[in-house]
C-alpha atoms as one frame of an Amber mdcrd trajectory, in Angstrom:
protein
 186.074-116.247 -91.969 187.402-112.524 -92.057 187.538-110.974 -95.916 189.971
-108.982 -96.837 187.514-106.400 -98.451 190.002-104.540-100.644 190.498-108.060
-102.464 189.039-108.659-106.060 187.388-111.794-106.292 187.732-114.124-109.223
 184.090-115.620-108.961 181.914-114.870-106.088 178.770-117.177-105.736 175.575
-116.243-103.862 174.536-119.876-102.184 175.957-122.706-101.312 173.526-125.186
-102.627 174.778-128.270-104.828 174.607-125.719-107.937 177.593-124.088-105.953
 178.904-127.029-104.391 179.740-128.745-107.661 180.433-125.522-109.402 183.183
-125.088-107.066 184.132-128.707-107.232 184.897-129.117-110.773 186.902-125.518
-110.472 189.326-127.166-108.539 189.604-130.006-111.033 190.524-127.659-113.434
 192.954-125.682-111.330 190.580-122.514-111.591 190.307-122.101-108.270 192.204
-119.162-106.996 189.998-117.065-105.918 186.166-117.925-105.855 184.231-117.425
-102.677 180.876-119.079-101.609 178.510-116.677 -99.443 175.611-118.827 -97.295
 173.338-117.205 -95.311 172.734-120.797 -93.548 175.212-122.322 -91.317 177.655
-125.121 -92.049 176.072-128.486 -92.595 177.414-130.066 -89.272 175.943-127.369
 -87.572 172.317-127.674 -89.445 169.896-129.466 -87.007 165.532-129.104 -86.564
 164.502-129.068 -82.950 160.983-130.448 -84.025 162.391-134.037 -82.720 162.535
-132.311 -79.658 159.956-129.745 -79.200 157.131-131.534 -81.103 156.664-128.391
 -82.861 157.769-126.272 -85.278 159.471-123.517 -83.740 160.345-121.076 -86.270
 164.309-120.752 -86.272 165.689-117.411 -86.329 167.698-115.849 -88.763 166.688
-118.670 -91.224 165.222-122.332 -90.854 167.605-124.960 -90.954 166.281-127.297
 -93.066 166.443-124.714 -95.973 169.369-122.850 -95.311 172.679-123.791 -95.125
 175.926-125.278 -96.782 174.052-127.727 -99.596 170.776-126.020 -99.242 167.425
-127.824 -98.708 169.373-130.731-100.336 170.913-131.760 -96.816 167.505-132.337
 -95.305 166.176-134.014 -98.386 165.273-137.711 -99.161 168.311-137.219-101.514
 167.228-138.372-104.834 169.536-138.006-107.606 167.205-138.636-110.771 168.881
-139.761-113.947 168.033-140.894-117.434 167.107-143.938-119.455 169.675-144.651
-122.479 166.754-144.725-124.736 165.541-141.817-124.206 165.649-138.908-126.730
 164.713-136.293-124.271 165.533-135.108-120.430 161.707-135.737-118.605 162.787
-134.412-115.183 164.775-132.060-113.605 163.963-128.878-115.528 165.763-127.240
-118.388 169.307-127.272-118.701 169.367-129.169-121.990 167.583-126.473-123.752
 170.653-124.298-123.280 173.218-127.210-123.585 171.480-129.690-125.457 170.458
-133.400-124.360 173.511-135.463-124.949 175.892-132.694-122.969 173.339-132.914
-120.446 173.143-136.958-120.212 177.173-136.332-120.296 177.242-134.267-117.865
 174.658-136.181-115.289 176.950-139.854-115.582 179.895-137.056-114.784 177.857
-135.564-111.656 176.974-138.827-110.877 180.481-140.386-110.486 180.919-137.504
-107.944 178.359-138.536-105.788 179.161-141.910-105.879 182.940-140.945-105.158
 181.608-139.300-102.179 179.389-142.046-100.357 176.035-142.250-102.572 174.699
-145.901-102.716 175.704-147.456-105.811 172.335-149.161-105.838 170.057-147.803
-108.679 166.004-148.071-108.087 164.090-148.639-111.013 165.671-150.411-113.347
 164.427-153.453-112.392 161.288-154.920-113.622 160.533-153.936-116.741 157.386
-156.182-116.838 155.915-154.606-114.380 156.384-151.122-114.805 155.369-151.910
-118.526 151.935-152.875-116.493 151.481-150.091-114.539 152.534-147.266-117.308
 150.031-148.776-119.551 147.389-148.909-116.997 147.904-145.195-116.342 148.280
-144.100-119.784 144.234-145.430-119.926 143.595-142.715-117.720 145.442-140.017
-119.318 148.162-140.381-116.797 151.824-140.474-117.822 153.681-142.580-115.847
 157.839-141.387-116.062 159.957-143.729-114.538 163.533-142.395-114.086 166.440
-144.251-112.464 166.773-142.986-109.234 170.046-142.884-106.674 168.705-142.761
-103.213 170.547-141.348-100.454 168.577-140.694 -97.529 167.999-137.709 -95.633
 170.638-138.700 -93.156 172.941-139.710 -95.415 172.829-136.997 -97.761 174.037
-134.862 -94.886 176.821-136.965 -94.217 177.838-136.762 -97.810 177.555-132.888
 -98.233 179.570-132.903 -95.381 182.506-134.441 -97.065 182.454-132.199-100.011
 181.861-129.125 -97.481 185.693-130.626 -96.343 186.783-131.274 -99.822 185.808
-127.386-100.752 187.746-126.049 -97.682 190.771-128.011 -98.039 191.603-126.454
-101.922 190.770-123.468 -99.962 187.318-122.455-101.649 186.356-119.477 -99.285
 182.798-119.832 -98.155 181.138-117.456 -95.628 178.376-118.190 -93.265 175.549
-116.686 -91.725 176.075-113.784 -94.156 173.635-112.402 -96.263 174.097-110.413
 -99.789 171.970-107.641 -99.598 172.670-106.164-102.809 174.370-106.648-105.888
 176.792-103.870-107.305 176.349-103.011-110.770 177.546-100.538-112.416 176.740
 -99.580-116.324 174.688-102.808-116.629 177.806-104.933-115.247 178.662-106.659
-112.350 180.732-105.077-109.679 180.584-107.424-106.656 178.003-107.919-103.792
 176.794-106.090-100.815 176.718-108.380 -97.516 175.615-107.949 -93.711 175.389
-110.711 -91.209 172.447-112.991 -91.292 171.705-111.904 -87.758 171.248-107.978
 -89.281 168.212-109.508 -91.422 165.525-107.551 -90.563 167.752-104.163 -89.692
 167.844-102.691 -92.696 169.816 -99.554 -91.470 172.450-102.239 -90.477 176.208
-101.235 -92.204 176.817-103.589 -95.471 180.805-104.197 -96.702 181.442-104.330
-100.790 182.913-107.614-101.714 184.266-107.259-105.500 184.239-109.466-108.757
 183.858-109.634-112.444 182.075-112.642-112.444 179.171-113.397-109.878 177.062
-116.274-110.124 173.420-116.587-108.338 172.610-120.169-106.936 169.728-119.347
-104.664 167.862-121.885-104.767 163.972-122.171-104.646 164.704-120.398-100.938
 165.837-117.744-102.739 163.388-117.181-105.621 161.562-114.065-103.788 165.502
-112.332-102.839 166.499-112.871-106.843 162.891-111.417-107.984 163.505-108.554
-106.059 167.386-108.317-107.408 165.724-108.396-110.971 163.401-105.639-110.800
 165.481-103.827-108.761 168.290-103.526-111.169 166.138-104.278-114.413 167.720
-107.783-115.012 165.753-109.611-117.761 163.539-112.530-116.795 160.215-113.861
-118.129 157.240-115.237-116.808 157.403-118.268-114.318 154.961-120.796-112.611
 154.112-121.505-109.418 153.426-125.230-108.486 150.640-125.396-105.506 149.394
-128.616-103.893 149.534-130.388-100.863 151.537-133.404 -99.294 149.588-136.819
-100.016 150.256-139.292 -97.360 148.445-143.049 -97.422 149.840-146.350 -96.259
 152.800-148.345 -97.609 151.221-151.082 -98.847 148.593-148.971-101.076 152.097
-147.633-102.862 153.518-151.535-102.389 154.026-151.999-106.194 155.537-148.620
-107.251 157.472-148.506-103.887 159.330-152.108-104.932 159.506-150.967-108.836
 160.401-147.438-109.106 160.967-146.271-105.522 159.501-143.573-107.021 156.697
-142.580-109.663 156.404-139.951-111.357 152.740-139.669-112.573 151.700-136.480
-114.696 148.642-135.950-115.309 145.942-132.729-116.849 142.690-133.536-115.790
 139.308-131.993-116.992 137.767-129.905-116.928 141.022-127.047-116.556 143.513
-129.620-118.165 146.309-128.288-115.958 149.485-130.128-115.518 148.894-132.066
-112.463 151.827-133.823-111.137 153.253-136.483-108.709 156.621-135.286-106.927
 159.211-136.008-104.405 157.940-139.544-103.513 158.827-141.358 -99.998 157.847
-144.644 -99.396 157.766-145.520 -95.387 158.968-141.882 -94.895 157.908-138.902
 -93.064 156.178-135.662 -93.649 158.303-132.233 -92.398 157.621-129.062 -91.891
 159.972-126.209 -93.491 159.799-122.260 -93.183 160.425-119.962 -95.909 160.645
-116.215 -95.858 158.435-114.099 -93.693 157.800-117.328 -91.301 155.800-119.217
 -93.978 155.708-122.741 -92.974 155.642-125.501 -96.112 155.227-128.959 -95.969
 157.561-131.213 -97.495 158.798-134.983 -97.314 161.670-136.839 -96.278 163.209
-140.737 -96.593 165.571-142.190 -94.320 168.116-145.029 -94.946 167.533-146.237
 -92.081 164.682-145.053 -89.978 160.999-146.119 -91.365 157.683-145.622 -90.708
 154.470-147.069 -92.509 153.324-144.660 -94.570 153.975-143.432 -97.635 154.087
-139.271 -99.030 154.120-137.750-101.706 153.019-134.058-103.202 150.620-133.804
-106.087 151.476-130.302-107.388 149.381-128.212-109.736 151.290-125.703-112.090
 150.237-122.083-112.430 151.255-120.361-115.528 149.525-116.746-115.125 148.692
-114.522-118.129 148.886-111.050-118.972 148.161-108.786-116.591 149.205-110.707
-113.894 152.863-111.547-113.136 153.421-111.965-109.673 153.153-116.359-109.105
 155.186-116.247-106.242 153.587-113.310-104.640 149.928-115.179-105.337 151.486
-118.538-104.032 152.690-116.925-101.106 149.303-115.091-100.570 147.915-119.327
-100.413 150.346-120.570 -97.937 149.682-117.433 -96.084 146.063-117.999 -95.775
 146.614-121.756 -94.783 149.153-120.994 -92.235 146.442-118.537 -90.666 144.002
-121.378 -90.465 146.501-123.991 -88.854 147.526-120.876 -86.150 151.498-120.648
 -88.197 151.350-124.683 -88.820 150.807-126.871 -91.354 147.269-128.427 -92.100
 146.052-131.753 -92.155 143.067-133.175 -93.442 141.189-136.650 -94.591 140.250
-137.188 -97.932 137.236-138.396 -97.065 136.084-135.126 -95.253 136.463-133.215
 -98.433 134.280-135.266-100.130 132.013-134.781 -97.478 132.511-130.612 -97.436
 133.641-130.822 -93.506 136.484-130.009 -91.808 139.011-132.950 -90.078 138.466
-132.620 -86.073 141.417-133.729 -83.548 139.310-136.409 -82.318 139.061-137.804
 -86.059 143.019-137.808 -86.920 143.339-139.587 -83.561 141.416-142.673 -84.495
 142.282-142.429 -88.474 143.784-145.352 -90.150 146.165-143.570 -91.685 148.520
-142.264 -88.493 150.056-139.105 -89.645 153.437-138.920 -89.348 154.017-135.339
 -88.950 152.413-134.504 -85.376 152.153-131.030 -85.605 150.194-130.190 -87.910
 146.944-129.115 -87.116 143.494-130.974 -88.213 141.490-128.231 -89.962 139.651
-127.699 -93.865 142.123-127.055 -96.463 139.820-126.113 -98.787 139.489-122.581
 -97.636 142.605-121.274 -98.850 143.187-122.913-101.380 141.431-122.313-104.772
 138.855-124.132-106.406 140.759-124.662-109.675 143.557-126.217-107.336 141.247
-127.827-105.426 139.530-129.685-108.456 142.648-130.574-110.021 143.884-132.232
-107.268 140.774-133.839-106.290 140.270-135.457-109.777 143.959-136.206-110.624
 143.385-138.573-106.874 140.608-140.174-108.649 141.952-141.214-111.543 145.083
-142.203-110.171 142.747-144.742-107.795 142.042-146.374-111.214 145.620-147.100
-111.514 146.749-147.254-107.748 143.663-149.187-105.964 143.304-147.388-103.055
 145.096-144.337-103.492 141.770-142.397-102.903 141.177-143.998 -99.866 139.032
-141.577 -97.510 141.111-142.113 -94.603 144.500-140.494 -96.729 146.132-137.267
 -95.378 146.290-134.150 -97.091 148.869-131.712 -95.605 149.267-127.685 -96.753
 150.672-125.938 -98.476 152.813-127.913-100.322 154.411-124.679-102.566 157.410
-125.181-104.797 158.467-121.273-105.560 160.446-120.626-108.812 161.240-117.309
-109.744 160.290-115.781-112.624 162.784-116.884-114.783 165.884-115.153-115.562
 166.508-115.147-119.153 170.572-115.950-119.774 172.386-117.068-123.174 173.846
-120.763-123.219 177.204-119.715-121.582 174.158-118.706-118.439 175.002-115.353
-118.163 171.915-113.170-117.744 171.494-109.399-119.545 173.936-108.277-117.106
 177.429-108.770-117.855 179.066-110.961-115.793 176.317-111.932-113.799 175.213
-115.718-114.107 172.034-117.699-112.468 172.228-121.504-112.022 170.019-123.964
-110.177 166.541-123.756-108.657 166.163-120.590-108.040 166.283-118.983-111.358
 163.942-121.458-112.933 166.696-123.438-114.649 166.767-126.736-112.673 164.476
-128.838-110.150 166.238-131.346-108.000 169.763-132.140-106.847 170.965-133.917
-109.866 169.800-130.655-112.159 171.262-128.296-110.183 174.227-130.035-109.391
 175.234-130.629-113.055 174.239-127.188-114.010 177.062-126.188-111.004 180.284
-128.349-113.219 178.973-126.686-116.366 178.979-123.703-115.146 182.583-124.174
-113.808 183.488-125.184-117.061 182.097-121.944-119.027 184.093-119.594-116.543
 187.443-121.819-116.918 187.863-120.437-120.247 187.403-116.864-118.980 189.565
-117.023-115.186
């Protein structure tokens, strides 16, 4: 699309995640619409495709991987699970923190509301758990025995393959109430002037690593960052750059867990998916179950700076025998120290050395015996892993021994509710790295100490998952209404 530069924007958004997505959305419900324009640095979602099928390995895509850029983000190539609530509950367990700005019952309004959406635009009606009570009941109190808390959230499933056909129908939807959206275009800067907001700097995606390459001004009084977790280490450097408030964030580090289906059989029927959190001694960090894929597949992703991450994905239609899932471990660094994403980074760094740019693998069992996992062993391993690039090797040097123990205990006592799940023969893949930024502080209407300028979704530490940040997108349509 060609910009008419001289043109003063009513809303420009930097992303075009589901934050965005449904932001834009619900300002075309409310006939707010004029003038708001979308900038991705991906490419459109029908153009979003990993070789890996293809090549058998990674292979690094330039500007920007495709899995986690793009219209709808990371979301596209997700299992697509839209996590909601129980009616009992008194409290939002997953998906981050946009009910301490909004309040619970907005945000339970505001999920059935997202919800309908999704459903109007092909999700499967079908809800896992909340079926069998009895059971669950079971399992929860099993786990709770071991100082495990089992959450079990009705879950919407859509499959990475369907997801992308659904994004792609509200990608239409957007373009046909003619919501501008640019591709391949990066925002290199923000303009602010007298702690406001101006507009944006952009270049083409292609110009990424030229930084003497000729940016155009793009202007608005009202920009809105929806990054994503893609874009956690672009918005910290926005915030220091031009002093924007924020306060200390995490880092979640851990690997992808993969063991068979029939280990998981029980919370794979149930739930779909379990969410077990646990703090196990001696550290007591919050160890935690996430992203859970029963007969799925384990994927490879890049990040910035060719960092490869491991993630997990769940088709609708296409199975294998195994199930993944990550067990993440959250870092919550203290005074003097307030760089988690640079110290995350420095981890995945130091695994991707060891694995020659790919992702790890190794046994369970081979920890416990303090060895490395050999070629030879992963090709006569029960388990068959499911991701065949990545490279048999000893996890354990990179990452740290606090990690290391959590993880290796939370397994344990999760084999005391799971039988099995500590089998030697399970896969451990790395890094598994969820990056939030530190967090940008904003007031409830989400605008942060710069006027005008407003941070929604992953990225700035509000939300975690496609649900979160989509929901977070329509209320943030609905705060601007009553400004545009």
């Amino acid at each position: 699309m060609r910009l008419n530069m001289k043109e003063k924007y009513d809303v420009i958004v930097v992303g075009a995640g589901p934050s965005s997505i449904f932001m834009a959305y619900e300002l075309i419900q409310l006939h707010k619409d004029k003038k708001v324009l979308l900038i991705e640095q991906g490419r459109k979602v029908e153009d979003r495709y990993c070789p890996i099928d293809k090549t058998g390995n990674c292979i690094k895509c330039k500007p920007f991987c495709n899995i986690t850029s793009g219209f709808s983000g990371a979301g596209a190539f997700s299992d697509g699970k839209l996590s909601l609530y129980n009616e009992e509950d008194d409290d939002i367990y997953v998906g981050g923190i946009l009910h301490e700005y909004i309040g619970v019952p907005k945000t339970k309004e505001l999920i059935d509301y997202t919800d309908k959406i999704y459903l109007e635009f092909g999700a499967d009606p079908k809800l896992e758990g909340t079926e069998h009570k009895e059971e669950i009941k079971k399992i929860y109190n099993k786990a709770k025995k071991e100082g495990i808390n089992l959450i079990n959230i009705p879950i919407r499933h859509l499959g990475t393959e369907k997801a992308h056909e659904l994004y792609k129908k509200l990608e239409d939807y957007l373009q046909e109430h003619k919501i501008e959206i640019i591709y391949q275009t990066i925002v290199d800067d923000l303009i602010i002037e007298k702690n406001e907001i101006k507009g944006v700097k952009i270049k083409p995606s292609s110009e990424l690593m030229n930084e003497d390459a000729e940016t155009e001004e793009i202007y608005a009084s009202n920009v809105v960052i929806a990054v994503g977790r893609k874009g956690a280490n672009w918005l910290v450097n926005m915030c220091e750059k031009h002093k924007i408030k924020t306060s200390s964030g995490i880092v979640d580090i851990g690997v992808r867990y993969e063991l068979p289906d029939e280990i998981m059989k029980e919370i794979n029927t149930y739930m779909y998916e379990g969410k077990f959190i646990g703090k196990p001694s001696p550290f007591n960090d919050k160890v935690r179950t996430f992203c859970q894929n029963p007969s799925g597949f384990v994927a490879s992703e890049v990040y910035d700076n060719n960092l490869s991450l491991v993630n997990g994905h769940s088709y609708k239609e296409r199975k294998s025998t195994n199930t993944n899932l990550a067990i993440l471990v959250s870092h919550h660094f203290t005074y003097p120290f307030n760089k988690p994403i640079e110290y995350g980074r420095n981890v995945a760094k130091n695994l991707n050395e060891l694995g020659a740019g790919n992702i790890l693998v190794q046994r369970l069992g081979d920890i416990y015996r303090g060895k490395r996992t050999w070629e030879k062993e992963i090709a006569t391993n029960s388990v068959v892993p499911t991701l065949k690039s990545a490279v048999p090797g000893d996890i354990t040097y990179a990452i740290g021994y606090r990690t290391m123990t959590d993880i290796l205990n939370f397994i344990r006592s999760m084999d005391k509710v799971i039988e099995g799940f500590a089998n030697p023969d399970n896969l451990l893949y790395a890094p598994e790295i969820k990056f939030y930024s530190n967090q940008v502080v904003i007031d409830n209407n989400f605008e942060s100490s710069v006027k005008g300028l407003y941070s929604i979704g992953d990225g700035g530490g509000m939300t975690r998952g496609l649900m979160m940040a989509s929901a977070s997108g329509v209320q943030m349509a609905r705060i601007l209404a009553e400004k545009l």
